[in-house]
N, C-alpha and C positions, 0 to 999 in steps of 0.2 A: 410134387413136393409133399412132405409129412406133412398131415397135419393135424397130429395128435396136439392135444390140449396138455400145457404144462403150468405149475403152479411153483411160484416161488415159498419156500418156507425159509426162514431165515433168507440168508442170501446162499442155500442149498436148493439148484434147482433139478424137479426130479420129474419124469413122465407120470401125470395122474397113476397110472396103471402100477407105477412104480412106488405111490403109499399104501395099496395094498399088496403088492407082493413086498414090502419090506415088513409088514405085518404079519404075512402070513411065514417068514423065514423066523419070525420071533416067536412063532405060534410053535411051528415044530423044534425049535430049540428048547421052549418048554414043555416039550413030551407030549404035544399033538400030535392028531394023523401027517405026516408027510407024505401025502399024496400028492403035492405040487411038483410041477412039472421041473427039472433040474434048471430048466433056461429060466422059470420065471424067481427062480432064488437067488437074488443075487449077492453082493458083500462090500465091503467097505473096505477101501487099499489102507486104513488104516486097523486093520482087525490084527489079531496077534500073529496069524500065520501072514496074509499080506506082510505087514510091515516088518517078519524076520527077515525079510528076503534084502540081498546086498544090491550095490547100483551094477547095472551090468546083468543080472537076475533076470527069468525068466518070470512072465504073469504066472501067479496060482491058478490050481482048476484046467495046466491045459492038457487038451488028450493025447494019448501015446501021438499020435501022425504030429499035433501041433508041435509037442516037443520035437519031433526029430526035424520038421519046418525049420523051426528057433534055430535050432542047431547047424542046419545046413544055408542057412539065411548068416550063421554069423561067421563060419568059415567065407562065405561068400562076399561079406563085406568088410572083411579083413585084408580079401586077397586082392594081390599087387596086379595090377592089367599093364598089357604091354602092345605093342603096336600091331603086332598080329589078334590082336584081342578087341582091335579098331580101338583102343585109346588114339585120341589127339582127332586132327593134328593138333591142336591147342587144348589144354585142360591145364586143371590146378593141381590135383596131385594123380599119384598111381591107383590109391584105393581110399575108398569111403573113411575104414579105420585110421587113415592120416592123420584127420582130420577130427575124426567125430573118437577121441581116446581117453579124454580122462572127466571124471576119474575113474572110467572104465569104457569098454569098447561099447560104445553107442552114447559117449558123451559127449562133448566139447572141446574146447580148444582155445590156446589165445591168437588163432590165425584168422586177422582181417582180410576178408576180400572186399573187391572197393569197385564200386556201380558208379557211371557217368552218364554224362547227357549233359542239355545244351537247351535253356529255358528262351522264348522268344515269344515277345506279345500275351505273356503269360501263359503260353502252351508249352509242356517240356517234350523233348525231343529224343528219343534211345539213343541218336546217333548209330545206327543198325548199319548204318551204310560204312562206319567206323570201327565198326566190333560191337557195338553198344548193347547194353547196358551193362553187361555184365564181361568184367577183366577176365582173361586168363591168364597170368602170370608163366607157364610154361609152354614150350613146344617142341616135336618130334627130331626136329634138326632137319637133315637132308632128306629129300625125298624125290626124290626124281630130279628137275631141273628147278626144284624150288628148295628154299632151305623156310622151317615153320619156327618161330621163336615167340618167346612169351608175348604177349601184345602189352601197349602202353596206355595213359589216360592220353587220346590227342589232342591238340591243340584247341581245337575247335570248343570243347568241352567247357562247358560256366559252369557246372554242376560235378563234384567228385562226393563220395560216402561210401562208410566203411560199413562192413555190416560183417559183424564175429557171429562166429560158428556156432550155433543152436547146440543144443545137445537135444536126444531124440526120445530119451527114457518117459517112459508114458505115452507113446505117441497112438498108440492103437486104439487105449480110451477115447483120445480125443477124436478119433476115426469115426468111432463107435455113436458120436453122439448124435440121435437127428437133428436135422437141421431145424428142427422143431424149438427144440432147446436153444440154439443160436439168434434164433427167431426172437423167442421170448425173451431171451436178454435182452436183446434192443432196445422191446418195447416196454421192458419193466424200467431199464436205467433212461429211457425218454419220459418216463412217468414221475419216478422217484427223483432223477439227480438229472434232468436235463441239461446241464450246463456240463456235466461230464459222460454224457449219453455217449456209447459208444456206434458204430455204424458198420455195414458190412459190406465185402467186395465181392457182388455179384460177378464170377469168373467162368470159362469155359469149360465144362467136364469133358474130358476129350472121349473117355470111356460110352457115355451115354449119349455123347452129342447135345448137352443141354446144357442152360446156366444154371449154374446152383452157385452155394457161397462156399465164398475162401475159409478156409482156417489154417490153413501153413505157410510158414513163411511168414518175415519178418513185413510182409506188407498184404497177407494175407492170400496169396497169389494163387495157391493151390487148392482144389476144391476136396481132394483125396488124397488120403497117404499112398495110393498106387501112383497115381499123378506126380506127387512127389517124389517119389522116389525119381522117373521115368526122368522128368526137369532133372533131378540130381548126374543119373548119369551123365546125362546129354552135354550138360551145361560145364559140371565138376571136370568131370574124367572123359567127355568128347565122343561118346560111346552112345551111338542110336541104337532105338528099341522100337517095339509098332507103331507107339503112340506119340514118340519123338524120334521119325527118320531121317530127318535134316542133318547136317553136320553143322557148326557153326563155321562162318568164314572168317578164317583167323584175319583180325583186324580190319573186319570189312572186303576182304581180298576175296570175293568169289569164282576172279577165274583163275586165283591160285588155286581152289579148293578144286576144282571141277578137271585141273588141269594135272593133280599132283598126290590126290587124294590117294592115299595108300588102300582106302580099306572103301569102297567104294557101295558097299553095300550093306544093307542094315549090321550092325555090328552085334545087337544079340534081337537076330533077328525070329526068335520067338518067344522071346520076353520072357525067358526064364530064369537070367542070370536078375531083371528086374524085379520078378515074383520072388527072388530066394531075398533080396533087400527086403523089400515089401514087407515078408513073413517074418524076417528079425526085428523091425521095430515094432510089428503089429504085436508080437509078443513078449514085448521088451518090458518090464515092468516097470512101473514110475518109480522116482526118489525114494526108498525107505524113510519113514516119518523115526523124529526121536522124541524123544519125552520131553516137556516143557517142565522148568522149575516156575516158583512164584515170579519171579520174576519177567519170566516170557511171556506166561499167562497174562498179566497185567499191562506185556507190550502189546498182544495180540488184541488186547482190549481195546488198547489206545490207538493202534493202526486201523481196528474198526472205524472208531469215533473221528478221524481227523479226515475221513473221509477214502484212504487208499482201496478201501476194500469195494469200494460205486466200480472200481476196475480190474482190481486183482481179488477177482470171486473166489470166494474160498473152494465150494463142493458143486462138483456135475455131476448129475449120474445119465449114463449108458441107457440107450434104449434095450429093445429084446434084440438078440444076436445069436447066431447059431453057434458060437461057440460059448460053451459057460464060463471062461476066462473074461469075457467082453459083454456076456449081459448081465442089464441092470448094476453096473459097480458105479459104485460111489465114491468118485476117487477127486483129489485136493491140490489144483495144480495154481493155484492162487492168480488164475488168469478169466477173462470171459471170453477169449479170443476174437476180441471185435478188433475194430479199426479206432484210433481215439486220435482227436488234434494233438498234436503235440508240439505246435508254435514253431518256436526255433530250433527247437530240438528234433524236427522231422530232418529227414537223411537229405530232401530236397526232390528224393526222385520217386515218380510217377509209373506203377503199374498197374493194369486197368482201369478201374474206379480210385484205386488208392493213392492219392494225389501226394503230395513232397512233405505235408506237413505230416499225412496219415501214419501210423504205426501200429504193428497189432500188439495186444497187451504183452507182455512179453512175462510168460510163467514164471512165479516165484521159487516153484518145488526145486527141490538142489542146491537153493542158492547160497549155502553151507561149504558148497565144492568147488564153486563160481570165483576165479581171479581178477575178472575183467567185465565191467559192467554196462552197459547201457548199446544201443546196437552197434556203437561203433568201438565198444571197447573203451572208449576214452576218460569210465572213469572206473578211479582203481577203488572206490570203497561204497560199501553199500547207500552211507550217508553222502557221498559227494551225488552219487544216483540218484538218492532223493530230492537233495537240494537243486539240482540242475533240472529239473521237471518243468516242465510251459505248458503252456496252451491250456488242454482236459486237466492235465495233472498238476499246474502251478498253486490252487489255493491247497491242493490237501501236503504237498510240499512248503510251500509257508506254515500251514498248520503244525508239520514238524520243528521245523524250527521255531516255533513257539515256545514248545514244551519249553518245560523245566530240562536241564541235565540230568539229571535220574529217571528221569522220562523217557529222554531220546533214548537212554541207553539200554532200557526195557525195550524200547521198540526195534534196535536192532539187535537185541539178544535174541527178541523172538525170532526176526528177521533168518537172523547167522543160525538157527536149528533147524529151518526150512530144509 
């Protein structure tokens, strides 16, 4: 594990190594020697060329091969797979872009899909032997002597939750960050706001063969955006890769799967259709920031003070990386990506360490574009979001509703230009 020494400034948390090269990128802006090495200068996604860039945009700074990666990453995850392509037999849709489109190709969507299980003795249950945990709403139809259709929540099931579609923009930042900087949140928000401390889900790297921590996914499940991706096939569109060769057994039927399985063998069996996903989000640039009026400024004040920000951190920055799109930036995704209580507001359901109540902060950036809020979707305005907050998030949700009315309304002003 990393373990470089990181230092909170404000609630900007940046790799020691990272105050002086932001020093020294200020040095050569003022007509110093620039002899600094290109990797160790890095930038801020809010600088004027960062932030001209649209949603759906590619990161600044990438080199001729990365852009044509982006490029070939996003025809890739646009396009429709079909059963020669080992889609199914169960999945949700035909392509990534389904799903993940507005307000551009690598965003969002108001498509819940919905995870079950089955709580007993206080231990939760995938129901695996069921389909569990996770729904596939579609299937291939006939296939030999079997017919595949979408699977159901079964009966068995005490536990159902919805969980909307992420949007992905910015994901390569967060890729980017060591886990050093994950680290150090913990232990800064168990220092400063212990009662809203958030926690991490030590998960399996399949890459490396080692536990490290989560940071994707709505319950922190994935320790890497290759990893995710790799889940996404698998799970989304039913489509194995190296590092997930299994097919799922639609609705727990495995010797339907074994008996009828059309595509029997890895389906992108050298992970390149997974590399071209990978390299569109890795270079997928975050939310364009817009300009605050007096107004916003004054909410962003007030969303510091009432405590949201102990979890929706304003600024990460990127370790060193070999690509200069990805080192050292200091990019604003108003998340810390830990795990936080969230009472009764948790989904119910249990992966790895991250137990029913757990949630990971879930990014503010975008949320200008955002219909549909909270991870089930179920509330439609940014204020109902706030108010319905438990567990970690309940006093700085009552703190909202304190305010005065011209208060709150500063604070979703600010909110709505995210």
């Amino acid at each position: 594990m990393n373990k470089e020494r990181f230092i909170m400034w404000g609630r900007t948390f940046l790799p020691l190594a990272g105050i002086g090269l932001t020093a020294a990128a200020m040095s050569c802006s003022a007509g110093q020697s620039g002899n600094e090495n290109p990797l160790d200068v890095g930038y801020d996604t809010d600088d004027a060329v960062a932030s001209s860039r649209g949603f759906g945009d590619p990161l600044p700074r990438l080199s001729a091969d990365e852009q044509a990666r982006f490029l070939a990453g996003k025809i890739e995850f646009a396009n429709n797979e079909g059963v020669d392509d080992g889609l199914g037999p169960v999945f949700n849709d035909t392509s990534c872009g389904n799903c993940h489109v507005s307000p551009a190709l690598g965003g969002s969507s108001n498509v819940i899909e919905m995870r079950f299980g089955a709580v007993a003795n206080g231990k939760f249950d995938p129901l695996a032997q069921l389909g569990g945990s996770l729904i596939q709403v579609k299937g291939i139809g006939a296939a030999g002597d079997c017919t595949f259709n979408g699977e159901l929540v079964p009966k068995q099931a005490t536990v159902s939750a919805g969980r909307r579609t992420v949007p992905l923009f910015g994901l390569g930042l967060v890729d980017a960050l060591s886990e050093s900087t994950l680290i150090a949140l913990r232990d800064s928000e168990a220092n400063q706001s212990p009662h809203q401390a958030g926690t991490l889900n030590l998960v399996h790297d399949i890459a490396h063969n080692r536990t490290a921590v989560g940071r994707f996914g709505w319950k922190d499940q994935n320790p890497t955006l290759h990893q995710f991706s790799g889940d996404a096939y698998v799970n989304e569109m039913g489509i194995t890769s190296p590092e997930f060769p299994i097919d799922n057994c639609p609705q727990g039927d495995c010797d339907a799967l074994a008996r009828c399985n059309p595509a029997t063998a890895i389906s992108d069996a050298d992970g390149a259709d997974v590399q071209k996903f990978f390299d569109f989000m890795t270079f997928l640039a975050p939310p364009p920031s817009v300009s605050l009026d007096d107004g916003a400024k004054h909410g962003r004040r007030l969303f510091e003070q009432i405590g949201c920000q102990n979890c929706h951190v304003e600024s990460l920055t990127t370790s060193r990386n070999t690509s200069l799109a990805l080192s050292h930036v200091t990019f604003h995704p108003y998340s810390d990506f830990l795990l936080h209580d969230m009472g009764t507001l948790g989904d119910g359901i249990t992966q790895d360490g991250a137990t029913g109540k757990l949630m990971r902060t879930a990014p503010l950036w975008g949320l200008r574009k955002t219909t549909t809020f909270l991870h089930d979707g179920s509330a439609t305005s940014v204020e109902q979001a706030i108010t319905r907050h438990q567990g970690q998030g309940r006093d700085a949700g009552n703190a909202f509703t304190k305010l005065n009315a011209a208060d709150r309304r500063d604070v979703l002003n600010f909110l709505n230009r995210l």
